[in-house]
N, C-alpha and C positions, 0 to 999 in steps of 0.2 A: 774562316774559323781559325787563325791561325791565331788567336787571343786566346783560343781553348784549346786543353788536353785532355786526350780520355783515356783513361789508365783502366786495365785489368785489375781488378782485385782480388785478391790473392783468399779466397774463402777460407783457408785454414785461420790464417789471420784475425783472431778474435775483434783487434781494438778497428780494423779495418771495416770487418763487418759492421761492428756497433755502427760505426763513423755515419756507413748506409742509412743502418735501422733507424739512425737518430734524425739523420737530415728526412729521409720520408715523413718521420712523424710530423716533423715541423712542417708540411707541406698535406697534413691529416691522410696520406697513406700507410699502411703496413708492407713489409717486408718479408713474403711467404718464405719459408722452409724449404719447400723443392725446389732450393734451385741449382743451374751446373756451370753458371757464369754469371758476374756480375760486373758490368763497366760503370767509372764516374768521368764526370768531365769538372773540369777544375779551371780557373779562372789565373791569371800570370802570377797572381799572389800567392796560388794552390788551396783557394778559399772553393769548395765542393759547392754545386749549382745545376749538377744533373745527375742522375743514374738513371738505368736500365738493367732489367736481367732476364736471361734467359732458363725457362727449367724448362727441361727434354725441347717439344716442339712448340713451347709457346711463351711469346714476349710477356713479358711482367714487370711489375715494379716500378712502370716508367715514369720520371717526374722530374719537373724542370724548377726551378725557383722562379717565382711568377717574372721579377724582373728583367729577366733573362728569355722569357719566354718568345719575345718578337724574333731573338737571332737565330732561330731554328735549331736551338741546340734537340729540341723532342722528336725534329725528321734525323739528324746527325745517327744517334743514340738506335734511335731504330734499323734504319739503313745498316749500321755498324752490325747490331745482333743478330739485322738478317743474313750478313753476310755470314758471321758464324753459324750460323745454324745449318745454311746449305752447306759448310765447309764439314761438317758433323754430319751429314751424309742424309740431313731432314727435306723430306720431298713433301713437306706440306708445313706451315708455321701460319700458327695461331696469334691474334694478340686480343684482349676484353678490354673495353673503353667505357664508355658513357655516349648516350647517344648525339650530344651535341659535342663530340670530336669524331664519331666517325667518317665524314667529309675529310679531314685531315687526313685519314689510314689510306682512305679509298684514294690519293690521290698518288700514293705510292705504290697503288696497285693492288692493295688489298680490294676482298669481294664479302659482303655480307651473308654472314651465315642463316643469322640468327638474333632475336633482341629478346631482350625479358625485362620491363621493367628499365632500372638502371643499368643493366648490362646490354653490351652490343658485342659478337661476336664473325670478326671477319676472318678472313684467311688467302693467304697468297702461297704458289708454288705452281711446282710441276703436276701433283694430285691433290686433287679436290671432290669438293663433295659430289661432283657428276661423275667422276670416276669409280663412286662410292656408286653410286646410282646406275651407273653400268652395270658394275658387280653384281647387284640386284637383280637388275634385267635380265642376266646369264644363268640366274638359278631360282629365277620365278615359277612359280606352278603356274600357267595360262590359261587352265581348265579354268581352276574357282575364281570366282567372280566376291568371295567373302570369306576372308579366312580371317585363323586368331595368332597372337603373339607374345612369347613371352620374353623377357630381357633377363639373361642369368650372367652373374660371374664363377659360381659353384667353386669353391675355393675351400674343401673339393666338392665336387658331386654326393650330395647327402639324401636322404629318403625322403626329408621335406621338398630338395628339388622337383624328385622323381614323384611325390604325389602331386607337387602344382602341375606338374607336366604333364601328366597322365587325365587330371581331369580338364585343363587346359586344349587336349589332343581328344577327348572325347565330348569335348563342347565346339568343336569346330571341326569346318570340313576341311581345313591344310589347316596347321598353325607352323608359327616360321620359331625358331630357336634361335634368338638372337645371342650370341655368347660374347661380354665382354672382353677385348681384344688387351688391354692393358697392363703392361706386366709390372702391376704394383700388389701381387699378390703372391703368397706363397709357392702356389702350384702354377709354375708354367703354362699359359695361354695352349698352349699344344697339348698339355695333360689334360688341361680342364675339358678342350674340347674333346677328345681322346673318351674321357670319360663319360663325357655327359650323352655324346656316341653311342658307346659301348650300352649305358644304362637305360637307356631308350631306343634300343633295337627292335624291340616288341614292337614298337608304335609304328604304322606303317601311312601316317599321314602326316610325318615333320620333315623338315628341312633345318639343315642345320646353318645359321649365319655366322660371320665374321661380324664384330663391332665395329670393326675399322676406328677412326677416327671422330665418330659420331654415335655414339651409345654410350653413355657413361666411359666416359674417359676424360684423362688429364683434363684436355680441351673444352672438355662441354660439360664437365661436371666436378671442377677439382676438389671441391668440398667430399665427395664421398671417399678420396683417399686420405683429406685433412681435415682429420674430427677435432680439432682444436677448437676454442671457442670462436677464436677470430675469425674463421672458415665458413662455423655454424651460423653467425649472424645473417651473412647473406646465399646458404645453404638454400633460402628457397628459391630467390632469381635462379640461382643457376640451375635447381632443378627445372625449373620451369622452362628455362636456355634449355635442357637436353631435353624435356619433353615436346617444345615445342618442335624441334628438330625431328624427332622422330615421326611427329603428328604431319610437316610440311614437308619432308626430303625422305624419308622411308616408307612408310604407312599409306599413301598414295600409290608407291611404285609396288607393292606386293596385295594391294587389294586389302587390306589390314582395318577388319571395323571392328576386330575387338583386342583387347590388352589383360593379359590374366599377370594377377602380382598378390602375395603372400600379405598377409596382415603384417604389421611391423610394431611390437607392442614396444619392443626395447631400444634399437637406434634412435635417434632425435632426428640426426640427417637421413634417415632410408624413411624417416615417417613424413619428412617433408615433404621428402619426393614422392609418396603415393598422394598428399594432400595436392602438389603439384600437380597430377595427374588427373586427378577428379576435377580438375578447374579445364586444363588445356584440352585433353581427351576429348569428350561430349562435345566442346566446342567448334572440336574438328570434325563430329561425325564417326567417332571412336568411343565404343563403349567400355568403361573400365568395371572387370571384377574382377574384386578381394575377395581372395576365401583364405580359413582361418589355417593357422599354420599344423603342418603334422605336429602330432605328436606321439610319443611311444613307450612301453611303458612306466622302464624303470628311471630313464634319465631325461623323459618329459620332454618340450616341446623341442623339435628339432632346428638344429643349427649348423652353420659349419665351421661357425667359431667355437662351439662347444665342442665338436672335431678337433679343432687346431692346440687346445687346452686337456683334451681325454690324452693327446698324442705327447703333451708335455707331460704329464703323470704318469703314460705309460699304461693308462688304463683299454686295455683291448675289450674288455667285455663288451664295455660302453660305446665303443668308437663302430663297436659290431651290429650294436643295437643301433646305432643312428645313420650309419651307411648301406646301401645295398652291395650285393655282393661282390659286382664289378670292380667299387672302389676300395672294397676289402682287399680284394687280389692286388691289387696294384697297391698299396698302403703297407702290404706284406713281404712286396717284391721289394729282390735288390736293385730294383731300378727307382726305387723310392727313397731311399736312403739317405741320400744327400739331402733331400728335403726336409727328411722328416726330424734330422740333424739341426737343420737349420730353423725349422720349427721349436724343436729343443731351446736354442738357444736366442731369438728373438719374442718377444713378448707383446708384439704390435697387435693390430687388432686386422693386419690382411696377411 
């Protein structure tokens, strides 16, 4: 390959980026947002003919110009970002294809996750999904032979959580708390869990999970971080990618025949994903129920984005009425601060 060069691109670099964005499109991909690296390979004239990118732990963006495709510049490109990746300290990397390439990943050692549709989900490293599935094993209830499940990010912990949870914990004889691990959200993975802990102490039949790498995350479900239109187009594969995941590599290993999930009148991608769910679910032998979302009196149906927006206002009445008291205490505390600062001053919707 010594006809080709593959440069670093400098992401501050506007007309560099563009350069990316433009050649993708001529090749009818897009060029995600999150990303934390991006390589092009360049032909002796410096005429652009590959990229690759990396965001956190999962290959993206990759495309070759068809002519060019026999010289292997698309193993080159990947090889290269994996090697970044592990050098970035990621003991698992993801990449999404189409099903008639993934032959191509798997010969580099990638392992199939997961498919939905147009998407295929593999992954290579030192941890994988059976190590995810260990974890399981190590904090399984062995008694029930039928428990229930719910998937939260609680961002933070609000009284709509703790009423799905409660009737979720009183329709099942163990139900598991699966808490998304992903830190694209305001409150720290640690608080969240912390919390939603602390607010569920009563209940004397949960278990509290790690999302790991497999519950709505980056990898199995980007669109729920990327409400952009371009996300939302194919927001339903990938729900379907994480749903089926949890139906074939979770829900199996914890006994899981039922799924409790909040009605979703307002997101477009979190309504997918429960349509998603009503398709995969049953299919698996998992039954899905939505109940309707709390609500309370003076500031109506609970949220924890209407949380995150009381907290820009400054309105504590409101934040009073929609949080239990748990998350009161900590929301008050000087150990909140820096967040609630940082809430202040971002206007995202996690």
């Amino acid at each position: 390959m010594e006809e080709f060069r593959i440069h670093e691109v400098s992401l501050e670099d506007k007309n560099e980026v563009e350069r990316v964005r433009t050649f993708l499109e001529s090749i009818n991909l897009n060029y995600e947002e999150d990303i934390s690296l991006t390589i092009t390979v360049e032909d002796q004239q410096g005429n652009l003919i590959g990229t690759g990118s990396l965001g956190d732990k999962v290959i993206k963006c990759v495309g070759v110009k068809r002519e060019y495709e026999e010289y292997g510049i698309g193993t080159k490109i990947v090889s290269y970002l994996l090697k970044k990746a592990y050098e970035l300290g990621k003991q698992t990397v993801f990449i999404f294809t189409k099903p008639q390439q993934a032959e191509k990943f798997q010969e580099l050692g990638f392992k199939e996750v997961a498919r939905s549709g147009p998407i295929v989900l593999l992954e290579t490293g030192i941890k994988t999904i059976k190590d995810y599935q260990t974890y399981l094993k190590s904090i399984k209830n062995n008694v029930v032979e039928s428990a229930g499940a719910v998937v939260v990010n609680c961002n933070p912990f609000t009284n709509g959580h703790k009423y799905l949870i409660e009737y979720a914990s009183s329709h099942s004889k163990w139900l598991y708390i699966i808490v998304v691990e992903e830190e694209r959200s305001s409150f720290p993975f640690t608080v969240r869990y912390r919390l939603i802990k602390e607010g569920t102490s009563h209940l004397k039949n949960v278990t509290l999970i790690k999302g790991g790498n497999y519950n709505v995350s980056s990898a199995t479900f980007p669109s729920y971080f990327l409400r952009d239109e371009k996300a939302e187009d194919i927001a339903y594969y990938q729900a379907k990618l994480d749903v089926t995941i949890f139906a074939t590599h979770t829900a199996p290993i914890l006994n899981i025949k039922r799924r409790f999930v909040g009605e979703e009148p307002y997101s477009p991608t979190t309504a997918q994903f429960n349509r998603a769910m009503k398709e995969v679910l049953p299919a698996n032998g998992i039954e899905l129920i939505e109940i309707k979302r709390a609500s309370v009196k003076n500031t109506g149906i609970v949220s924890a984005s209407k949380v995150r927006q009381f907290i820009r206002e400054d309105n504590w009445e409101a934040i009073k009425e929609q949080v239990p008291e748990t998350t009161y205490r900590f929301l008050i505390s000087e150990e909140a601060k820096p967040i609630i600062e940082k809430i202040k001053r971002q206007h995202t919707r996690h």
